[in-house]
N, C-alpha and C positions, 0 to 999 in steps of 0.2 A: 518615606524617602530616605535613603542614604547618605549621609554624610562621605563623600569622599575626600580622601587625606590625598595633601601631591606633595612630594618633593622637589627638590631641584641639584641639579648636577652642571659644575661649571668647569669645563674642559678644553683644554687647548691642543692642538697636534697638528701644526701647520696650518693652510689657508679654512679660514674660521668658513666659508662656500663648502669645502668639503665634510666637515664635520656635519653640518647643517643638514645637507642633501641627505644622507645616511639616517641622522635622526627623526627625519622628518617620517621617513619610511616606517617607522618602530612602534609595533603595536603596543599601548599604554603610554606612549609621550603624545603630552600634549600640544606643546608649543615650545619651537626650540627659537634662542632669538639669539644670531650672530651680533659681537659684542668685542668690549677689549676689561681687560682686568690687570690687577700686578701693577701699575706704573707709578709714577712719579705726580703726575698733572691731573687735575679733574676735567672730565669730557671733551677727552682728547678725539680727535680728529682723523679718519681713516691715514690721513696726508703724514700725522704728525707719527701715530704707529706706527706707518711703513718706515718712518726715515732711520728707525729702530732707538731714538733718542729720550724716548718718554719711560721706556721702563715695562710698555705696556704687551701682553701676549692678544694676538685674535684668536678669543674665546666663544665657543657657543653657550649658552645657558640653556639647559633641556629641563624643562617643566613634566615629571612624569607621573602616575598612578602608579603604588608601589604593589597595592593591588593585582593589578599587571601586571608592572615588569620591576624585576628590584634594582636595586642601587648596582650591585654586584652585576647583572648583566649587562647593564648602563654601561660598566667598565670592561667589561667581558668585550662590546662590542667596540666601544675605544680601544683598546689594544688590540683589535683585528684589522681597523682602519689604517695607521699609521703604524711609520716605525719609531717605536720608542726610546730606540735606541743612538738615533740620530740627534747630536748635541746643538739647538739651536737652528736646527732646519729640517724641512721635509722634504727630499726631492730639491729642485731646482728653487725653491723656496726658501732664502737661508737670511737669519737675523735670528736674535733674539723673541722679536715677534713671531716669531710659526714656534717656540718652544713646546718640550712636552711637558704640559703640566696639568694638575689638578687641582682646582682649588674646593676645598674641602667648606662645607656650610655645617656641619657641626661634628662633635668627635667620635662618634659612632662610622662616620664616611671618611674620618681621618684612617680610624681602626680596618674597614673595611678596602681602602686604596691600600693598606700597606700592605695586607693579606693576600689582594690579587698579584701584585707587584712582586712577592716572595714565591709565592704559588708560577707563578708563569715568567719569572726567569730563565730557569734553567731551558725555558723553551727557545731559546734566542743566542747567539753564537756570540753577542758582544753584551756590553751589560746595561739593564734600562738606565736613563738618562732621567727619565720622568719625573719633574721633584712633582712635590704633594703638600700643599701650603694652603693657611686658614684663606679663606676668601675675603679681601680690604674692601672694595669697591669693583662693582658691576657697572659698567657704562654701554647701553646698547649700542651698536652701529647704526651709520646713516640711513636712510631706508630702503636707497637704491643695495642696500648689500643683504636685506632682506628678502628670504626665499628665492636668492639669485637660481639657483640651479633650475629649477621650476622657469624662472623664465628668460633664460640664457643658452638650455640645452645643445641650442646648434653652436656654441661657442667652442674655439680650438680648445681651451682651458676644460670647459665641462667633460669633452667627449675624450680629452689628453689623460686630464687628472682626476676627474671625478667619477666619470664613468667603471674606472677599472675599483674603486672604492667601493663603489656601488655592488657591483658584481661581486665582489670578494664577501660582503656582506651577504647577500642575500645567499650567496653560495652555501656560506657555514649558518645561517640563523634562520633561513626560511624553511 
């Protein structure tokens, strides 16, 4: 029997739905679990996040088999989802909370965000905004915001904003 080794990647770029939807897709992740990170309060509250007052970003947390797929393409595929370049919003989605950020679980994924980040600049007409910080505290979301896309898909929101994510993805990685 195998021992399999898993990582985790904790990543923010707008509505923590659409990050979710994308990762869920991704051959070698296992379990992605929309969440908030970054703030001020412990187990904060979907309500309290949005009023943007906590501090906190809507993060997903992706559990993956590096085996699979590495860290590096983890990021590879966040930076094809959003734009990085947008300071504190994505789209019609604007606070502090849809931020772009990374949060980093140990210094080899510190070393590796920085590299992607320098690497895929110059691909972009304005400059990435994305910070990249240790990761403080993980607080999953409530449960109804898990695996929303899955079961929301005739919603305005999934087939407005999520769907074209979707596409864009599978366009470049499938």
């Amino acid at each position: 029997m195998t021992d399999q080794r898993h990582e985790t990647a904790t990543l923010g770029g707008g509505c923590f739905w659409c990050l979710e939807a994308v990762y869920l897709e991704v051959p070698g992740v296992d379990r992605v679990v929309s969440g908030y990170a970054g703030g001020e309060i412990e187990n904060p509250t979907y309500h309290q996040v949005c009023s943007g007052a906590t501090g906190h970003a809507e993060v997903v947390q992706v559990s993956f088999d590096p085996e699979e797929i590495s860290y590096r393409r983890i990021l590879e595929i966040f930076f094809t989802i959003h734009d990085p370049t947008q300071l504190d919003r994505q789209g019609a989605d604007m606070g502090t909370q849809y931020r772009s950020i990374i949060f980093t679980h140990s210094d080899e994924q510190r070393r590796t965000a920085a590299e992607v980040i320098a690497e895929i600049g110059p691909l972009f007409s304005s400059p990435i905004v994305t910070r990249v910080e240790e990761l403080p505290t993980f607080y999953p979301a409530e449960d109804y915001h898990q695996d929303y896309y899955r079961q929301h898909q005739s919603q305005a929101y999934c087939q407005v904003v999520i769907d074209p994510k979707l596409a864009k993805y599978r366009a470049k990685f499938r």
